[in-house]
C-alpha positions as CSV (number, residue, x, y, z in Angstrom):
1,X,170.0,17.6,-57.4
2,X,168.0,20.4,-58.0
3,X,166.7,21.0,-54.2
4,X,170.0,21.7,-52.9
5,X,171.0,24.6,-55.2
6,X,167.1,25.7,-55.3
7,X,167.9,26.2,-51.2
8,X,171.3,28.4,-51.9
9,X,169.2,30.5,-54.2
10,X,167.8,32.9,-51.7
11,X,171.3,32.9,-49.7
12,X,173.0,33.8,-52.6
13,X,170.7,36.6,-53.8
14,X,171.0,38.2,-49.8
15,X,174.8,37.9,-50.4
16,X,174.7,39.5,-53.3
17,X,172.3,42.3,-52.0
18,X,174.4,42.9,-49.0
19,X,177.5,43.1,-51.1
20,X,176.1,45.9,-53.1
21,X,174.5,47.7,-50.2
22,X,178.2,47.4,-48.8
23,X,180.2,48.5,-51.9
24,X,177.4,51.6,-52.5
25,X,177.7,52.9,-49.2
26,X,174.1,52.5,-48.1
27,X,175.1,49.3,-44.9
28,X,177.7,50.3,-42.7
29,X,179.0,47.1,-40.5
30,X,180.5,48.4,-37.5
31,X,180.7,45.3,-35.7
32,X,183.9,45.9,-34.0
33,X,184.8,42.4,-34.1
34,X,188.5,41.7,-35.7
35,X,189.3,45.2,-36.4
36,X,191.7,45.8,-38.9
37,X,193.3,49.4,-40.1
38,X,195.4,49.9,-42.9
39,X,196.9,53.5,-44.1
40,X,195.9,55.4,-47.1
41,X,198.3,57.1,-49.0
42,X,200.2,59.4,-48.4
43,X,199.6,61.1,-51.8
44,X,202.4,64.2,-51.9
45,X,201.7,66.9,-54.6
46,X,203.7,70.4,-54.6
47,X,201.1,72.8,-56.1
48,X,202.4,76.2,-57.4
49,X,199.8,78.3,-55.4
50,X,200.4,79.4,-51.9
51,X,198.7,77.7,-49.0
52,X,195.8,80.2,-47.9
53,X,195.1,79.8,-52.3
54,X,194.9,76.1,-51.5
55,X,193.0,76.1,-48.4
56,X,190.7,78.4,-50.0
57,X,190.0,76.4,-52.8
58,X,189.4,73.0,-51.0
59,X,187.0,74.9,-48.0
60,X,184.6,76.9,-50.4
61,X,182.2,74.1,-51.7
62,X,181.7,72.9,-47.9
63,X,181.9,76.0,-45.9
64,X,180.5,78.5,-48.9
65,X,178.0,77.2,-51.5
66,X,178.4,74.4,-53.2
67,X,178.7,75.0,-57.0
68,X,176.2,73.4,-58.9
69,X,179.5,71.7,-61.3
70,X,179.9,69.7,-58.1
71,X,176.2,68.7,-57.0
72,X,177.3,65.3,-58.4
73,X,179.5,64.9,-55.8
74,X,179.1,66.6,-53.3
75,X,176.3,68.0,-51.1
76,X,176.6,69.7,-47.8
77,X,174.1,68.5,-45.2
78,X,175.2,70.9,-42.2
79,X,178.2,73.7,-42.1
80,X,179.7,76.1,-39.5
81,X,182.0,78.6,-39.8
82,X,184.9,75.5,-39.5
83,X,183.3,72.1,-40.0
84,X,180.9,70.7,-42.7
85,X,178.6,67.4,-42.6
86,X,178.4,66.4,-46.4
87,X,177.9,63.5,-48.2
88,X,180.4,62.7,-51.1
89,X,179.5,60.4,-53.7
90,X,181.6,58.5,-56.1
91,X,180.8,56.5,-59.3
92,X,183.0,53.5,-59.9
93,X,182.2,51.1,-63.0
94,X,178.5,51.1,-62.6
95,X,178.3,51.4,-58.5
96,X,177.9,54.7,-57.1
97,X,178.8,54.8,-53.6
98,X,178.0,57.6,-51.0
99,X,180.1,58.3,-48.0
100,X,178.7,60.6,-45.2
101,X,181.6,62.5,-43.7
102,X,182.0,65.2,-41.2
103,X,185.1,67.9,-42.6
104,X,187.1,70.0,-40.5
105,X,188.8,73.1,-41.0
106,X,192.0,74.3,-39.5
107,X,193.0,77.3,-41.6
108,X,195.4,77.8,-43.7
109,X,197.1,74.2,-42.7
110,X,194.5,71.5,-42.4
111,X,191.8,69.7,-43.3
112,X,190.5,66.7,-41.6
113,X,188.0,64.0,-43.2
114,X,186.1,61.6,-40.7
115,X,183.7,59.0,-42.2
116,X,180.2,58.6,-40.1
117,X,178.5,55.8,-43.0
118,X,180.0,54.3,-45.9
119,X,181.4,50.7,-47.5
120,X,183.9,50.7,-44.3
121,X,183.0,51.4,-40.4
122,X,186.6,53.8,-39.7
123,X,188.1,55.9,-41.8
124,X,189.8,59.4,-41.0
125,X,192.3,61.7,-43.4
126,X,194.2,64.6,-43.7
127,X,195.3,67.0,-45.7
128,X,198.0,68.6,-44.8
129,X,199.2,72.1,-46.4
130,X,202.8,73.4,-45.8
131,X,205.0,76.1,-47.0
132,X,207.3,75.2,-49.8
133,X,209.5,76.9,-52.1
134,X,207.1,76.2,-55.4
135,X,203.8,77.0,-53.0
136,X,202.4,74.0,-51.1
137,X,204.0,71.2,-50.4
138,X,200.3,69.1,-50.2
139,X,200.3,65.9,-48.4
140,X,197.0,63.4,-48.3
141,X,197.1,61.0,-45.4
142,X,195.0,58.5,-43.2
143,X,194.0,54.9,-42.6
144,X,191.1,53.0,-43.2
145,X,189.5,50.4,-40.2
146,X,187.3,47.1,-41.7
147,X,186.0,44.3,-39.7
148,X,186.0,40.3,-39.2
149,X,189.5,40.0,-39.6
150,X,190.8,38.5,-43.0
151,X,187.6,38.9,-45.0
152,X,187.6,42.8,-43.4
153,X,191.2,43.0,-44.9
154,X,190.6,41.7,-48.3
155,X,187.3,44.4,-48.1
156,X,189.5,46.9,-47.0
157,X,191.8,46.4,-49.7
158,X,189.1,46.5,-52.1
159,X,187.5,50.3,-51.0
160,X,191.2,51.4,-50.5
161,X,191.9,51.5,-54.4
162,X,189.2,53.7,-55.4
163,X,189.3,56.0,-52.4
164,X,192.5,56.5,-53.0
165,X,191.7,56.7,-57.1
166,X,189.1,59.5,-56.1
167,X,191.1,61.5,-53.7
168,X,194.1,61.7,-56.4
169,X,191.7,62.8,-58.8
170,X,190.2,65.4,-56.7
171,X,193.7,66.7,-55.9
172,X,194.2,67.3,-59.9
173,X,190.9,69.6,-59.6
174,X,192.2,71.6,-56.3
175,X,196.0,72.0,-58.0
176,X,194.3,73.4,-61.3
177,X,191.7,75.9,-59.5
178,X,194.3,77.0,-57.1
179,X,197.1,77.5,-59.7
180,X,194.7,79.5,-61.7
181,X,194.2,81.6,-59.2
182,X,197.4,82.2,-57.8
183,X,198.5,82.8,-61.5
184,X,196.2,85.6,-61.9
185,X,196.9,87.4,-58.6
């Protein structure tokens, strides 16, 4: 009795090490096998600062330098005067996973998000800034792409929630900084 689960042993533990290499960002499994998207979002937020305020506030860590309050976050590998390469990290429970990303700017009305390595092979978001009557109407879109079919799904579903946890809380950040300082112009 005891051979049998002495074999699974050392599948188990490479199961379990691929799983956390998976959820931390670190293995990227881009087989393109079974390819499955699935949206993210929209999250919709009117914030009471005008677009440019916005824009601003959202492009000056990656295209200016990054503040030191962020370091935990964020860190910009490359930049240009409208595109950054920067790695984002994000701690959930006790796994922190790291996303490599390449950021575009489209001033004042865009910003676009494409993942190069993380716990899924295909995402890309946007954020999209428009005129309204309280400021900027903000809207957060995008999809996310997993393999091997149903298991890819279920994975999907799984890196979905907290994505879409992390971007709302981000959003609460941006709408504070860019209230305050469209409040004290």
């Amino acid at each position: 009795m005891r051979r049998p689960l002495t074999a699974l042993t050392p599948l188990m533990a490479g199961a379990a090490g691929a799983y956390t290499l998976l959820a931390r960002g670190a293995l990227t499994l881009d087989l393109g096998v079974g390819r499955r998207v699935r949206p993210l979002g929209p999250i919709l937020r009117t914030i009471a600062a005008p677009p440019e305020t916005v824009f601003d506030v959202i492009a000056a860590p990656y295209l200016g330098r990054t503040p030191r309050a962020m370091a935990d976050k964020l860190e910009v590998w490359e930049r240009s005067a409208d595109m950054a390469l920067a790695a984002h990290f994000t701690t959930t429970g006790r796994t922190r996973t790291t996303t490599v990303e390449t950021v575009r700017f489209e001033r004042p009305h865009l910003v676009s998000f494409r993942l190069l390595r993380g716990p899924v092979p295909h995402v890309t978001e946007t954020y999209e800034l428009r005129d309204a009557p309280e400021g900027t109407a903000f809207v957060d879109s995008g999809e996310l792409g997993t393999d091997l079919w149903a298991l890819g799904g279920w994975w999907g579903d799984q890196v979905a929630r907290p994505w879409e946890r992390a971007v709302a809380s981000s959003l609460e950040e941006i709408a504070a900084e860019a209230e305050r300082r469209a409040a004290l112009a």
